[in-house]
KEVEX-71859 format. One line per field, with one value per residue (C-alpha): residue number from 1; residue in three letters; x, y, z. Coordinates in Angstrom, 1 decimal, always signed. Layout:
residues N
num: [NUM/...]
residuo: [ALA/...]
px: [X/...]
py: [Y/...]
pz: [Z/...]
***
This chain:
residues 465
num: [1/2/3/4/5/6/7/8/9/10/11/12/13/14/15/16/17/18/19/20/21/22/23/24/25/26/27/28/29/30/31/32/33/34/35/36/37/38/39/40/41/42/43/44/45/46/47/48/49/50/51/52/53/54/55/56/57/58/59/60/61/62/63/64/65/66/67/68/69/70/71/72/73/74/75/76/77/78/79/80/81/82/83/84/85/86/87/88/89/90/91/92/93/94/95/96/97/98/99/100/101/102/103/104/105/106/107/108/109/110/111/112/113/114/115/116/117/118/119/120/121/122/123/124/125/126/127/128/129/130/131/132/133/134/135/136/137/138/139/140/141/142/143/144/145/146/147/148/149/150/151/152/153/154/155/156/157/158/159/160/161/162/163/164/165/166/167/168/169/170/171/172/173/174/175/176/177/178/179/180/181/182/183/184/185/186/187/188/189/190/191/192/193/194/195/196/197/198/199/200/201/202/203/204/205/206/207/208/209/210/211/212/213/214/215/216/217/218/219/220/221/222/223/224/225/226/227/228/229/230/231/232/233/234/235/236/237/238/239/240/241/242/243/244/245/246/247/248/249/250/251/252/253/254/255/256/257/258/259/260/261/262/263/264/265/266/267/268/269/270/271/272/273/274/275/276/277/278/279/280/281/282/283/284/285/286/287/288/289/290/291/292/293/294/295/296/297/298/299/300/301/302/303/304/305/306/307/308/309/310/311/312/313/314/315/316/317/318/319/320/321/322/323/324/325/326/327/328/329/330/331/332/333/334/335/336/337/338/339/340/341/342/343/344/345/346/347/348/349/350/351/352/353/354/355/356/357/358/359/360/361/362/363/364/365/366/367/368/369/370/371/372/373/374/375/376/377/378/379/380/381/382/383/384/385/386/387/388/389/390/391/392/393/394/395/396/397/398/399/400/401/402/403/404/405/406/407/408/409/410/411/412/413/414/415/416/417/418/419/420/421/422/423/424/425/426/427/428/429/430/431/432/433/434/435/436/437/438/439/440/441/442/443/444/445/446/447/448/449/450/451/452/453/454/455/456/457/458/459/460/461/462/463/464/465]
residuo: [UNK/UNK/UNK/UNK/UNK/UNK/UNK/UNK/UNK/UNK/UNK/UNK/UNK/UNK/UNK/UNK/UNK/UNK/UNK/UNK/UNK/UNK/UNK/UNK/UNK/UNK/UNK/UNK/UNK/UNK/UNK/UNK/UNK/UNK/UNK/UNK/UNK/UNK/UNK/UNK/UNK/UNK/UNK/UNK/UNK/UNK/UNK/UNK/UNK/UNK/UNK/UNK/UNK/UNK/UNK/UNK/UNK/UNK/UNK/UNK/UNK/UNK/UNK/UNK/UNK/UNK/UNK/UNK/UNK/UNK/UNK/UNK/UNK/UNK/UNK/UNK/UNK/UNK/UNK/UNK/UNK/UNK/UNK/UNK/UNK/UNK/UNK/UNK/UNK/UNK/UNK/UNK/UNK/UNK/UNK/UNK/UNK/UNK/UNK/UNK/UNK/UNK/UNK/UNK/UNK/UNK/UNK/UNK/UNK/UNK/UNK/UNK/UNK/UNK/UNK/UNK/UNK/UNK/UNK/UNK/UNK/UNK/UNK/UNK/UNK/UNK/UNK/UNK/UNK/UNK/UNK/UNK/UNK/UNK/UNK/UNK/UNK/UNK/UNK/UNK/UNK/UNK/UNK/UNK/UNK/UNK/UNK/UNK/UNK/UNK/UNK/UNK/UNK/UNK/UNK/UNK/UNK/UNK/UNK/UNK/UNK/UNK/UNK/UNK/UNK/UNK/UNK/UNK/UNK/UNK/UNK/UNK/UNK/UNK/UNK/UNK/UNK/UNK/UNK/UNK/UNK/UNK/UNK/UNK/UNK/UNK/UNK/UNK/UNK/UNK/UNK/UNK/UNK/UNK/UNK/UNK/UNK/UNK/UNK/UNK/UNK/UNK/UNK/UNK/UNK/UNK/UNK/UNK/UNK/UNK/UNK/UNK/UNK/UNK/UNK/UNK/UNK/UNK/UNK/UNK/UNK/UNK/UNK/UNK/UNK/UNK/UNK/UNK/UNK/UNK/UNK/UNK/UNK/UNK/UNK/UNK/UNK/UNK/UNK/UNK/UNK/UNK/UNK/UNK/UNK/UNK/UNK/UNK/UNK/UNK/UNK/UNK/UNK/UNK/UNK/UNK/UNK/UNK/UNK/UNK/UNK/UNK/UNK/UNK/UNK/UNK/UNK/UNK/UNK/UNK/UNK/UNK/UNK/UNK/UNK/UNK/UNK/UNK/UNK/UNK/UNK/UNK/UNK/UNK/UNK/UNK/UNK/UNK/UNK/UNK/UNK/UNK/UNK/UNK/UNK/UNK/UNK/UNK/UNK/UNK/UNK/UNK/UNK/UNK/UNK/UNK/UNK/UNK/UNK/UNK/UNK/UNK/UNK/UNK/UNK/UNK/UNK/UNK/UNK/UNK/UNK/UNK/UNK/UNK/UNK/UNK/UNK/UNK/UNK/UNK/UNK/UNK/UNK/UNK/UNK/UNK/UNK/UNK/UNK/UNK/UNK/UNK/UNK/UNK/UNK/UNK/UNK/UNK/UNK/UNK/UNK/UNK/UNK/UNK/UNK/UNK/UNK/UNK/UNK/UNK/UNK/UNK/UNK/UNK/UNK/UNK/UNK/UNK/UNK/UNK/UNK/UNK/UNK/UNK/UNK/UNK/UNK/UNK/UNK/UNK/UNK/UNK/UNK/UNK/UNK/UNK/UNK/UNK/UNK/UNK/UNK/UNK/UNK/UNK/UNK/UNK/UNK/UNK/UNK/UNK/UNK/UNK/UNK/UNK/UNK/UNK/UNK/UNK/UNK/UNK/UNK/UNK/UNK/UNK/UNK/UNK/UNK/UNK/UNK/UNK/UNK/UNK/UNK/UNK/UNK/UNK/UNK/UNK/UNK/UNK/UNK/UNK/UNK/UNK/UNK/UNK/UNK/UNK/UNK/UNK/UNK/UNK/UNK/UNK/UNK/UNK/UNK/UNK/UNK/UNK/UNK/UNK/UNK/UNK/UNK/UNK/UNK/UNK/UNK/UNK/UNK/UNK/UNK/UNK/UNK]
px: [-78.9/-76.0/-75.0/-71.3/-69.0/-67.0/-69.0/-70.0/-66.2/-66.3/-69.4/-68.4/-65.3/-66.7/-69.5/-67.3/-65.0/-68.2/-68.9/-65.7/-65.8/-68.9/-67.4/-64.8/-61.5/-62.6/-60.1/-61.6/-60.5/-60.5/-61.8/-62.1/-58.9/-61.1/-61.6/-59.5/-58.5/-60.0/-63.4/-62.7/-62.1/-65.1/-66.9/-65.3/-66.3/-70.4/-70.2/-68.4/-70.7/-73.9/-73.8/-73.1/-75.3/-78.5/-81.9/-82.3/-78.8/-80.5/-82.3/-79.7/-79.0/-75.9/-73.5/-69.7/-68.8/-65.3/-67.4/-69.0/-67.2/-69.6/-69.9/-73.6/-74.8/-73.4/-75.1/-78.5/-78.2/-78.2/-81.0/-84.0/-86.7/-89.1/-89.0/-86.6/-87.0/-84.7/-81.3/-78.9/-75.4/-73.4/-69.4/-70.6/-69.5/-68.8/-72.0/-73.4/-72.1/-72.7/-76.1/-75.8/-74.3/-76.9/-74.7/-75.7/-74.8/-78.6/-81.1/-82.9/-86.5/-87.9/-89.7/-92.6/-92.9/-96.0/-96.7/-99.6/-102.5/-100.5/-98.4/-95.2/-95.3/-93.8/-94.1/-92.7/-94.7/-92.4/-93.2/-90.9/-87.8/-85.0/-84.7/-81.5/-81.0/-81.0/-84.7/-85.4/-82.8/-84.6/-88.2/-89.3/-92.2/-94.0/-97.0/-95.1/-95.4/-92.2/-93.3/-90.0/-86.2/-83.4/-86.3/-86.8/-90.4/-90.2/-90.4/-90.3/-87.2/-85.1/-87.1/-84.7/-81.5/-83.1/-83.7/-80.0/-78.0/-76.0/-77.0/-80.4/-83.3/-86.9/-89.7/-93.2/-96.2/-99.9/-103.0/-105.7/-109.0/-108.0/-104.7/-101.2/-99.5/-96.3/-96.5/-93.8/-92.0/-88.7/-85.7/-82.1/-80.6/-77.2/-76.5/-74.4/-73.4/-77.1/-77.7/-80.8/-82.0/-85.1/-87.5/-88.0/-91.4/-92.6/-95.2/-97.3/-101.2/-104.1/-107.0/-109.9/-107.8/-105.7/-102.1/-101.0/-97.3/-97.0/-93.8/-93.2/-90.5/-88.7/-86.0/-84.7/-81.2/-79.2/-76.4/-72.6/-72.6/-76.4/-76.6/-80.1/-81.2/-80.1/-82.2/-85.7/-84.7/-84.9/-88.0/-89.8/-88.1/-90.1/-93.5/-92.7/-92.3/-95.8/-97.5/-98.8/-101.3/-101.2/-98.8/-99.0/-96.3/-96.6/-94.5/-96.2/-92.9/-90.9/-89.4/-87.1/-83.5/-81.7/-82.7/-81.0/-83.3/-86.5/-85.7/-84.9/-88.1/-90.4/-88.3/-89.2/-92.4/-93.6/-95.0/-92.4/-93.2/-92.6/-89.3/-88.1/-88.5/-86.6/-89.4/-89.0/-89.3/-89.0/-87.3/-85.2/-85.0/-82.0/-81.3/-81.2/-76.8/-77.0/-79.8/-78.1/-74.9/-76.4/-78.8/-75.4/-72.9/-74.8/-78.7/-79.1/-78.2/-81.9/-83.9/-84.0/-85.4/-87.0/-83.9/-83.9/-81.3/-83.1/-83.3/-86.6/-89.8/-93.0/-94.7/-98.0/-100.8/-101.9/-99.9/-101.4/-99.2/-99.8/-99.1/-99.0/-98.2/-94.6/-94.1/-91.8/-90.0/-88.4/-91.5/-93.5/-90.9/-92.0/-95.7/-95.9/-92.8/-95.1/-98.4/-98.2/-97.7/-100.0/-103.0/-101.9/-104.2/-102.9/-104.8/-104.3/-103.0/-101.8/-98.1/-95.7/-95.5/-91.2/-90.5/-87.1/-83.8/-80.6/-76.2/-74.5/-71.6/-68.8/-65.6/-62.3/-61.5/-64.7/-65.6/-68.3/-71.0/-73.8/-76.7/-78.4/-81.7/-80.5/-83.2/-86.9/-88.3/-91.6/-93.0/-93.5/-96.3/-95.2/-96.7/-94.9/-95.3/-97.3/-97.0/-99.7/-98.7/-100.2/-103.7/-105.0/-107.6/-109.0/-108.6/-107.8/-106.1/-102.6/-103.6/-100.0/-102.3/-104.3/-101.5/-101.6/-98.5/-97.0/-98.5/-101.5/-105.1/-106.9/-104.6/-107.3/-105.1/-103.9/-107.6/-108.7/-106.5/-107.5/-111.0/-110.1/-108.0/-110.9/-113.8/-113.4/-114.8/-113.7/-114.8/-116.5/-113.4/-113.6/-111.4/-111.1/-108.8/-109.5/-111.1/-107.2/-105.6/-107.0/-104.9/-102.2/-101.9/-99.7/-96.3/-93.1/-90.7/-87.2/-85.1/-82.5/-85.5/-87.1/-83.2/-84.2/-87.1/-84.6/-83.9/-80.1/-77.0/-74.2/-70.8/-71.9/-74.3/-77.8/-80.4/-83.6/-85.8]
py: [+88.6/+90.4/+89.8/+91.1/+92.2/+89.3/+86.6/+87.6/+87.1/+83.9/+83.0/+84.0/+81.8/+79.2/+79.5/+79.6/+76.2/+74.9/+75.4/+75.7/+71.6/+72.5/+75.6/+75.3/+77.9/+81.1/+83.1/+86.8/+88.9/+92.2/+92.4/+96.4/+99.0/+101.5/+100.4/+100.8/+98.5/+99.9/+99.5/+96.0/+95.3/+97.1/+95.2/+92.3/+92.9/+93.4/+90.0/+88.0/+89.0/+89.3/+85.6/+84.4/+86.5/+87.8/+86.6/+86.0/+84.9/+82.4/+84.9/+87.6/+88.4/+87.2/+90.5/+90.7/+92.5/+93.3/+95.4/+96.9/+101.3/+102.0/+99.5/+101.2/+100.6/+96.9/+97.1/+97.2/+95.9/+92.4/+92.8/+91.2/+93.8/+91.4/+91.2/+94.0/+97.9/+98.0/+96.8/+99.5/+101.1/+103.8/+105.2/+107.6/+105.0/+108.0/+109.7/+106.7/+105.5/+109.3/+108.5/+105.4/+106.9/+109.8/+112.4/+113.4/+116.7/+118.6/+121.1/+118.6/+119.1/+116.0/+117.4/+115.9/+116.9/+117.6/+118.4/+120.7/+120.1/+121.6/+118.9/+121.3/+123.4/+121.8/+122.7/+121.2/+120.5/+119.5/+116.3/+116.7/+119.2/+117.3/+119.3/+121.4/+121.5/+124.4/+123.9/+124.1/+127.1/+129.4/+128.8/+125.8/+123.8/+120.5/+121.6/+124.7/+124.8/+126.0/+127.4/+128.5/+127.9/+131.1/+132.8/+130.6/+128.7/+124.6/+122.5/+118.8/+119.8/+121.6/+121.1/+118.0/+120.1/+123.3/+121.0/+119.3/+122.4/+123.3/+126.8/+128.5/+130.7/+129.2/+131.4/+129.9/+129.8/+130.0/+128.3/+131.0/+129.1/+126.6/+128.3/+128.5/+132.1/+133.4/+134.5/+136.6/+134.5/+133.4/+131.3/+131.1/+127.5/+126.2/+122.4/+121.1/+117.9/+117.1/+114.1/+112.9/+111.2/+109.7/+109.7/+113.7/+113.8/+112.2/+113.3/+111.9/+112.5/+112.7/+111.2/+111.2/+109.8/+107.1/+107.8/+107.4/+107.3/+108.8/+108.3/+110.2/+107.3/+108.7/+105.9/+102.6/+104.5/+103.3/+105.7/+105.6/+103.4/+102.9/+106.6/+106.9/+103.8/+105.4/+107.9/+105.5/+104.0/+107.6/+108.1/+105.2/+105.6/+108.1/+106.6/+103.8/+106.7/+108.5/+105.3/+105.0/+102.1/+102.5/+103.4/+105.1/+104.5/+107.4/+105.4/+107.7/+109.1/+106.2/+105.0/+102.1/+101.4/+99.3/+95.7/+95.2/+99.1/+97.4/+94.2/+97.0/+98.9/+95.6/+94.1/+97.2/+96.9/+93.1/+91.6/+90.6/+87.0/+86.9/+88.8/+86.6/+83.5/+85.1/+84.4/+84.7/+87.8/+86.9/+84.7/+84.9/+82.9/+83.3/+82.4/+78.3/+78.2/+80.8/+79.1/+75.9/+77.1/+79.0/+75.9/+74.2/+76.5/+79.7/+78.2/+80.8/+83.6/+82.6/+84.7/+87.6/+87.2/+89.2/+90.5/+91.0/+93.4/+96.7/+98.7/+99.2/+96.4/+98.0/+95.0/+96.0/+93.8/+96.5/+99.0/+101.7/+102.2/+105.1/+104.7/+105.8/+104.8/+106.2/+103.4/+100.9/+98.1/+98.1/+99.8/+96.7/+94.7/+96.0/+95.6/+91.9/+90.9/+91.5/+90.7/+87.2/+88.4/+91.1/+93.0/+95.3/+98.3/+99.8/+103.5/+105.4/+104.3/+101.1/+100.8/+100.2/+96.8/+95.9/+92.6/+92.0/+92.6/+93.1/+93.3/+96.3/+95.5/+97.9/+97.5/+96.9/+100.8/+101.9/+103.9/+101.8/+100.2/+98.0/+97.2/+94.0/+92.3/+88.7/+87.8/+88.4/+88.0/+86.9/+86.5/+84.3/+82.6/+83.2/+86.1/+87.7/+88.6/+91.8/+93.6/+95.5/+97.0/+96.5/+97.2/+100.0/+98.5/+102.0/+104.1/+107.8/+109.4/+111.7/+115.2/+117.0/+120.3/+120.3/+119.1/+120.0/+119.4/+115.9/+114.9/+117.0/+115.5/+117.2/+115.0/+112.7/+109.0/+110.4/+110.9/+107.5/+106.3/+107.9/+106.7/+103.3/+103.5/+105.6/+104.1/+101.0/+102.4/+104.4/+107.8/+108.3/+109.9/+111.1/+109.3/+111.4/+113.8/+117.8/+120.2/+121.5/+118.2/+118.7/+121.2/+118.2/+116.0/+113.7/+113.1/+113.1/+110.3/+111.5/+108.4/+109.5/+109.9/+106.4/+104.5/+105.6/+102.8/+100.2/+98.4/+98.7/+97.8/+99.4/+98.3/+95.4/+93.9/+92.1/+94.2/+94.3/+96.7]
pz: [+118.7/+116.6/+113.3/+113.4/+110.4/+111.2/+110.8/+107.7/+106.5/+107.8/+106.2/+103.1/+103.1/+104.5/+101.5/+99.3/+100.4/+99.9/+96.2/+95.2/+94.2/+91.6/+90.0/+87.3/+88.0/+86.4/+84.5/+84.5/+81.2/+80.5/+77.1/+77.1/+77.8/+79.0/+82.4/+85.3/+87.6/+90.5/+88.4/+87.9/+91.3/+92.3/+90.3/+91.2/+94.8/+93.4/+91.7/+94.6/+97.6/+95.0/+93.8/+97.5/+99.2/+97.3/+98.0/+94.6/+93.4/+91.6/+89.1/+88.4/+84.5/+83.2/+82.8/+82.2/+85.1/+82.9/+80.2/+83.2/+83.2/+86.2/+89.3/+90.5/+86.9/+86.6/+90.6/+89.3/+85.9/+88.5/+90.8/+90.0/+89.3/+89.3/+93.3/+94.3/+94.6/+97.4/+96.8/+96.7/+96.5/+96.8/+96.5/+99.7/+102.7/+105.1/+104.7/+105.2/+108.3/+110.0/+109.2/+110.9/+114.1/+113.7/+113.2/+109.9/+108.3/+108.4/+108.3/+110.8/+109.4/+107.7/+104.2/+102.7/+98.6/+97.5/+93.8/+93.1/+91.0/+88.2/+88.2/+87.6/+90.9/+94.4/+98.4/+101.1/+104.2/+107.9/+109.1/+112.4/+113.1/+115.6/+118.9/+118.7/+114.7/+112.5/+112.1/+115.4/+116.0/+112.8/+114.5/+111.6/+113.3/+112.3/+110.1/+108.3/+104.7/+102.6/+99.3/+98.3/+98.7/+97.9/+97.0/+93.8/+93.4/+93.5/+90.4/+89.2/+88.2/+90.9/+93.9/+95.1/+94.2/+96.0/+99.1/+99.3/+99.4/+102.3/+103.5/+102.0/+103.3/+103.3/+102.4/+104.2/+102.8/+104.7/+103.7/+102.4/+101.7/+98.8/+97.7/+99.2/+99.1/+100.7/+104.4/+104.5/+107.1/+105.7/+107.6/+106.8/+107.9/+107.7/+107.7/+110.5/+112.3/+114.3/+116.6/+114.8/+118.0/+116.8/+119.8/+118.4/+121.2/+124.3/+126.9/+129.3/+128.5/+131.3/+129.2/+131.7/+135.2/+132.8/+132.3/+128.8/+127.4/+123.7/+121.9/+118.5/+117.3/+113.7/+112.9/+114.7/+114.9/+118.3/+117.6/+118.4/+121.4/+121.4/+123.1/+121.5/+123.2/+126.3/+125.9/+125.1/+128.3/+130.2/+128.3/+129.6/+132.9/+133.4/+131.7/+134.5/+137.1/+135.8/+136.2/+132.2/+132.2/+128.0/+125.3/+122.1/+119.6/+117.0/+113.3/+111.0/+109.3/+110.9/+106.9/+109.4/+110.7/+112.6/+113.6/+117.1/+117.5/+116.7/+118.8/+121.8/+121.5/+121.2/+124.5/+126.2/+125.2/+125.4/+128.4/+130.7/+130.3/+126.5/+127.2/+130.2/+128.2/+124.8/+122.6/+119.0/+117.8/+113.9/+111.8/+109.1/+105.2/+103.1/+99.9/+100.0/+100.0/+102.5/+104.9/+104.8/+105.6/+108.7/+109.7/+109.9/+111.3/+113.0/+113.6/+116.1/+113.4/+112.0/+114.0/+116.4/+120.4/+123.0/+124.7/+128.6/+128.4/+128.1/+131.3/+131.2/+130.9/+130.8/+131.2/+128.9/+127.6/+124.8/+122.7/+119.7/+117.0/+114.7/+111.2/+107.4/+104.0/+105.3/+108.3/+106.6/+107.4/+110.7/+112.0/+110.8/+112.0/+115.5/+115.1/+113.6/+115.8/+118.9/+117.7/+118.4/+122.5/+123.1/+121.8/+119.4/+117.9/+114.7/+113.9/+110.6/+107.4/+105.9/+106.0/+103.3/+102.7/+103.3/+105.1/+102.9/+104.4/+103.3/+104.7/+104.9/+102.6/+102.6/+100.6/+101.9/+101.6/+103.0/+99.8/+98.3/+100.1/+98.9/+100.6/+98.6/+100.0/+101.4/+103.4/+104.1/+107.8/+109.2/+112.6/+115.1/+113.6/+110.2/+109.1/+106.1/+102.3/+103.2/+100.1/+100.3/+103.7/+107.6/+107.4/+110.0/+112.5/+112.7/+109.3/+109.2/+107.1/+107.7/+106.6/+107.1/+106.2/+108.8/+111.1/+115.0/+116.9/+117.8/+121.3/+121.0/+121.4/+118.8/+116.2/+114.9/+114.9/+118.7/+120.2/+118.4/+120.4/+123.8/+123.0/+123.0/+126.2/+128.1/+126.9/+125.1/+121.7/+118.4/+117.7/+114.0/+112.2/+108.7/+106.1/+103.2/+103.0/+103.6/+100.9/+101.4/+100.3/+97.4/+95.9/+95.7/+93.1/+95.0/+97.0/+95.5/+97.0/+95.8/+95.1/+97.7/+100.4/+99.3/+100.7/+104.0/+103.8/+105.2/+108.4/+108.7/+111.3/+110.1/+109.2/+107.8/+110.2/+109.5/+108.4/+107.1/+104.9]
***
């Protein structure tokens, strides 16, 4: 099921015929010569599709959108904080829909901040590099550790800036006991125009005579026409030719993406029963003018189905997902969604917690774009309101410092896995972190990195975060 640009429109018209017998006429006034009219159109677009749309429409603060000199601040100066940390906006719609198509301008190495135990001092360690990027090109590998960027050490306070530019050198560092120094390795990248397809790793694993399909699955992205779902379909085209009697799904740095992605994946997934028969993958809940407008007009626009569409049906009975703190929302999507169908084992960390989603709202020039929470989603049997994240069947812990490479099994959530599948039972895995986690206080999550976590459809479809 799609949720086209379209019939939003019409939804919002058709919304607004009927409340527009219980509003008085409203005469907007400009009560301040400082703001353009651009501005106040801007803003008048926030307002419109914030009070029709928004989850919580009912609890937004009362603010003069006419006093209001910058439409992001008069953005957030209406979301309800009490509920929301994921409603967002920005006057970058290009950048955002190249993301969208996954053909993002990149280095193509996925950073994780760390801050040291100093609290002032930063390092990056790679989480994944996309085949064929920059990354790749200069020799960057999952696991490597950047200490510095241009030759300049990290800090709280440049480390973000140092990150975003366009063209730098990298200078790695190398674990030494319980201290971090340089290597003497250093990279120069240049961002260019990547296809950021997110199955980044796939392999077929002999784990004692069983044949095991591993997916390393980075963002529900289905790219310009749904090329990257074209590729999952090669990839288990040949899982189905390899025979894989089991499936590990690796969402560890998955942060979400697209819906009609995550409703691909699961059909490709689910037994073929559940898929044949279009069972409900979730359903959605709107704010209450928004649900009863869609109960009468679009019913089926209330939840998402198994879709027999995909190319490929594996047909399974049991599927591992690996996860972390970083699997958000339409990663969970994907492991609730089907857990009402099959048996499904969830190794590593708890997840995020994200079952809210939100429209893809751009404006009429395709310069601003907001991206407000209008809906949360729960599963088939009603399973929603996990705040507190999925929790792991099997616990253990990501250790990005004593990282082996995607696919390998010596990774510890990888060969829990394998012992299931081969002999039924889990292997005793520590769950604390190494003496070399230590040296970290924590993670940073840059506010720009933390608008990843979101299940989007671009230009203006349904998503969810």
């Amino acid at each position: 099921m799609k949720h086209n640009f379209w019939v939003i429109q019409l939804f919002a018209g058709l919304l607004l015929l009927m409340t527009a017998c219980e509003k008085d006429e409203e005469t907007i006034v400009d009560g301040s010569d400082k703001i353009d009219a651009a501005t106040l159109a801007t803003n008048g677009w926030i307002k419109d599709n914030m009070e029709t749309f928004y989850l919580w429409n009912d609890r937004m603060p009362d603010v003069d959108e006419t006093q209001e000199e910058d439409p992001a601040l008069y953005f957030e100066k209406l979301l309800y904080t009490d509920e929301d940390e994921w409603s967002w906006i920005t006057d970058d719609y290009s950048s955002l829909a190249a993301d969208f198509s996954g053909v993002p301008v990149t280095m193509g190495f996925e950073p994780a901040f760390y801050l040291f135990s100093d609290n002032t001092s930063v390092f990056i360690v790679v989480k994944y590099v996309y085949p064929n990027s920059p990354a790749e090109e200069a020799g960057l590998k999952r696991g490597d550790i950047i200490l510095e960027i241009d030759n300049t050490a990290m800090t709280t306070d440049n480390y973000y800036d140092l990150y975003s530019g366009s063209s730098y050198s990298v200078q790695l560092g190398l674990l030494s006991g319980s201290s971090i120094g340089l290597s003497g390795a250093s990279y120069d990248l240049t961002a260019r125009v990547v296809s950021t397809d997110p199955s980044v790793y796939h392999t077929v694993l002999d784990a004692d005579g069983t044949k095991v399909g591993y997916l390393a699955y980075v963002e529900f992205v289905a790219g310009d026409d749904d090329k990257f779902l074209s590729s999952m379909d090669e990839i288990f085209d040949d899982f189905k030719a390899e025979g894989i009697r089991d499936l590990v799904v690796d969402l560890r740095y998955n942060p979400g993406g697209e819906i009609d992605a995550a409703s691909y994946l699961a059909s490709t997934i689910a037994p073929a029963s559940v898929v044949t028969n279009h069972e409900t993958l979730i359903n959605l809940q709107f704010n209450d003018d928004v649900q009863a407008a869609y109960e009468y007009y679009y019913p089926d626009e209330l939840y998402y189905s198994f879709t027999d569409t995909t190319t490929v049906n594996m047909n399974l009975g049991t599927v591992y997902f690996l996860t972390t703190s970083g699997t958000a929302s339409a990663s969970e999507l994907l492991i609730t969604g089907l857990a009402p169908y099959m048996n499904v084992v969830q190794i590593g960390e708890a997840t995020y917690g994200k079952y809210t989603g939100m429209y893809v709202l751009p404006d009429d020039n395709e310069e601003w774009c907001m991206l407000p929470v209008v809906m949360k989603y729960a599963n088939a049997n009603g399973y929603t309101d996990f705040s507190d994240g999925l929790q792991p069947d099997y616990e253990i812990l990501d250790d990005l410092l004593e990282t082996v490479p995607f696919g390998d099994p010596a990774d510890p959530m990888l060969a829990q896995a394998l012992s299931l599948i081969t002999t039924g039972a889990p292997v005793a895995t520590a769950s604390v972190k190494s003496a070399k986690m230590k040296l970290i206080s924590r993670e940073l999550n840059p506010a720009k990195m933390e608008l990843k976590r979101n299940l989007f459809v671009p230009h203006g479809k349904v998503i969810s975060e």
